[in-house]
C-alpha positions in Angstrom: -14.9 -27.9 -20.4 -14.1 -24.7 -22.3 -16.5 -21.8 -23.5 -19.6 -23.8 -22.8 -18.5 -23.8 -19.0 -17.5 -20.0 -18.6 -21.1 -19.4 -20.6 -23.1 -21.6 -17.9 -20.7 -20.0 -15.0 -21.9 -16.5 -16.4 -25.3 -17.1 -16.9 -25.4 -18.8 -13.5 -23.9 -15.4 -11.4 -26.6 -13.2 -13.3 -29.3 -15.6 -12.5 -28.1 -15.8 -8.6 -27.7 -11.9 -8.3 -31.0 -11.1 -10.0 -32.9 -13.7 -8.2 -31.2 -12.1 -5.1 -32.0 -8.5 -5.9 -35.9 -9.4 -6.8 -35.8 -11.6 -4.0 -34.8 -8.3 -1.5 -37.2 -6.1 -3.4 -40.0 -8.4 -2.6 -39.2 -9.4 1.0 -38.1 -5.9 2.6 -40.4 -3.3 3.4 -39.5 0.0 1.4 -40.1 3.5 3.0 -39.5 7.3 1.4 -37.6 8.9 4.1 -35.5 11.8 3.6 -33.1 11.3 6.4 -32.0 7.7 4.0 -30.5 10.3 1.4 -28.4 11.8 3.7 -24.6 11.1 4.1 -23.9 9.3 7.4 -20.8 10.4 9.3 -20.5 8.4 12.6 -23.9 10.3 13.8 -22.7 13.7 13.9 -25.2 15.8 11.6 -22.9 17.5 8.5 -22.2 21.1 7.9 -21.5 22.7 4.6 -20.5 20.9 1.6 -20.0 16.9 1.9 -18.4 16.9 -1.3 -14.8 17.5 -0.1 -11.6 16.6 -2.5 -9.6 14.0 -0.2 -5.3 14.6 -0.1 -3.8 12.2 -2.7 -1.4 11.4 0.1 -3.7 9.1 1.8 -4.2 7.4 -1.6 -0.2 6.9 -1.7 -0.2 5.5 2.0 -3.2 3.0 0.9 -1.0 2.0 -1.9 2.4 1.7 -0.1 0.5 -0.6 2.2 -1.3 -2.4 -0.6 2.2 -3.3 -2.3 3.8 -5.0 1.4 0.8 -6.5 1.8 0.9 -8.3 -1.2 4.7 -8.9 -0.5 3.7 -11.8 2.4 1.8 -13.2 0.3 4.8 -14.7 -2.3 6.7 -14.4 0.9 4.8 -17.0 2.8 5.0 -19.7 -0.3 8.5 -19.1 -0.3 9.3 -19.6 3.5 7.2 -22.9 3.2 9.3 -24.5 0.7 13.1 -22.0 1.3 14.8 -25.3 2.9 14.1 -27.5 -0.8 14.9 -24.3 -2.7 18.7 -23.9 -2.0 21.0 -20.7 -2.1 19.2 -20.1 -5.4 16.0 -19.2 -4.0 17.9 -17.2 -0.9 19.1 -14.6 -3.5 16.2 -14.6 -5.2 14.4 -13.4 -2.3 16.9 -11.0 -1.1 16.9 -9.5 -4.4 12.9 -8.9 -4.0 13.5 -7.2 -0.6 16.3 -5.5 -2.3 13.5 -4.3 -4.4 10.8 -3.7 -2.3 13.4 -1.6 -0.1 14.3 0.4 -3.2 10.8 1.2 -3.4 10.3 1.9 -0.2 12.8 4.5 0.0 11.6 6.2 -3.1 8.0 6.4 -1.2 10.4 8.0 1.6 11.5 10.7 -0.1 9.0 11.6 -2.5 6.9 12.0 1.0 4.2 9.3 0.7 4.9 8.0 4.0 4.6 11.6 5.9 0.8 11.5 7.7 -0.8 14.6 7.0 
């Protein structure tokens, strides 16, 4: 197991998504419709421009949630196993929150966690 495996697992994934593709092209039924091109916003027809810049800040709440989301999970491994780890693995893990706190904070006041 080594290149030749990673070369059979690649050739496999393109072989599985093409034959999936043709597959769709064949099967469904295709129609020209000018309504398809349209952007979709939850039925209500648009007006103006749909090309709109989005606030960065939303992108900083998505990320401030991506980063203690990822926090459970090493947190969940580590509460499995805390009672075999010791004292050791307890200020281990209170120096992550200690982290994680620090950067939560800086989110604080740099305004990321504000809703717009």
């Amino acid at each position: 197991m080594g290149a030749s495996s990673l070369i059979v697992l690649i050739i496999a994934a393109i072989a599985f998504s093409g034959i999936a593709i043709l597959v769709s092209k064949l099967i469904t039924k295709s129609t020209t419709n000018p309504q398809k091109g349209e952007p979709y916003e939850c039925g209500i027809p648009t007006k103006g421009n749909t090309w709109v810049q989005m606030n960065v800040g939303y992108y900083l709440f998505a990320l401030v949630f991506l980063i203690f989301d990822v926090e459970l999970v090493f947190l969940f491994p580590w509460a499995v196993v805390a009672k075999s780890l010791g004292w050791v693995a307890l200020v281990e893990i209170v120096i992550f929150f200690f982290i994680l706190f620090m950067g939560l904070l800086y989110a604080h006041r740099k305004g990321a966690l504000k809703w717009l």
